[in-house]
N, C-alpha and C positions, 0 to 999 in steps of 0.2 A: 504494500500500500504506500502511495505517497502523499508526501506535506501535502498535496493538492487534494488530494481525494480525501484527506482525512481532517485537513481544514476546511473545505467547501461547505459542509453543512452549518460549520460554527461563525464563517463569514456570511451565510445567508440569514443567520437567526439574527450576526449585529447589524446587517439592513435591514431587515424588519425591524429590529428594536427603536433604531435611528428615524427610520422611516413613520414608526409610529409616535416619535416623538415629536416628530416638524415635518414637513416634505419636504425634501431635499434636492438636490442634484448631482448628480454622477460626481461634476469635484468635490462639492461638499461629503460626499458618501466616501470618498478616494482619501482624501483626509480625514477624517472621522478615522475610519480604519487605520490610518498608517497610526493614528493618537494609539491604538491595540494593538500595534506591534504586527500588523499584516503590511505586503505591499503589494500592491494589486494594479496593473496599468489598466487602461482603459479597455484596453482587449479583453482583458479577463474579465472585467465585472459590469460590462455590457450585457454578455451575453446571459450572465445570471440574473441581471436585473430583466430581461427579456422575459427570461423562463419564470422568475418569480410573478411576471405580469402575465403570464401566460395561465399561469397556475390559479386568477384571479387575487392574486395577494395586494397588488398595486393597481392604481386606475393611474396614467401618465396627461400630462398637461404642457404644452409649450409656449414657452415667454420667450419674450421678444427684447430682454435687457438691452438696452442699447445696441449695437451692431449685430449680435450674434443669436442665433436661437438659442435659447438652452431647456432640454427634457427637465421638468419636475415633478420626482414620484410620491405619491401619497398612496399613504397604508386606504385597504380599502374594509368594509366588516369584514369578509373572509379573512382578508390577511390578519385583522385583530384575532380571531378565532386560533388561526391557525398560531401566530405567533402563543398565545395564555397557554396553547397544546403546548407545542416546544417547550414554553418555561415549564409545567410540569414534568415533563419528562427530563428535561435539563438538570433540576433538583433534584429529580430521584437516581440519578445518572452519577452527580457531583457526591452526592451523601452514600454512596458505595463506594466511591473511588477513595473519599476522606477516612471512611471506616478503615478500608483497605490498609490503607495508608498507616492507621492508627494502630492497626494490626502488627504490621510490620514493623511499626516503633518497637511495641511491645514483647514481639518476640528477639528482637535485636537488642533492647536492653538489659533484657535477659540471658541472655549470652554472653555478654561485657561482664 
């Protein structure tokens, strides 16, 4: 498996999260992400941002800022839906790993 395949899901949960925060735009989204320690060009999270609109998660809108067009996504209901899914599963995902983890303290201190 790679970084890609195995980050792809947790780059699509923090467009959604962002997304349902403000609606944004592909650099604002580009940014945002790099603040997470991802870096994403614009080839790569176009095409995610497509399929999450595709999936009905986003409805897209385009402005007209001064010279340039620029796409603005906003979370749509589904995508609220879908994103509150994600976060439970997220938690119950994060509180196995932590356990894990706590486990492994445990029997490692115990060894020492």
């Amino acid at each position: 498996m790679t970084d890609k395949d195995f980050y792809g899901g947790l780059i699509r949960l923090h467009i959604l999260h962002h997304v349902a925060e403000k609606p944004i735009f592909g650099l604002g989204i580009i940014k945002e992400l790099r603040y997470h320690g991802y870096k994403l060009s614009t080839g790569t999270l176009y095409p995610m941002l497509h399929g999450l609109e595709k999936k009905g998660c986003f409805s897209t809108r385009h402005e007209h800022p001064g010279r340039r067009d620029r796409r603005v996504d906003e979370i749509t209901k589904q995508g609220h839906v879908a994103l509150a899914d994600a976060k439970v599963k997220v938690k119950e995902l994060f509180r196995e790993l932590i356990e894990g983890v706590d486990i492994l303290k445990e029997i490692v201190d115990g060894i020492a």
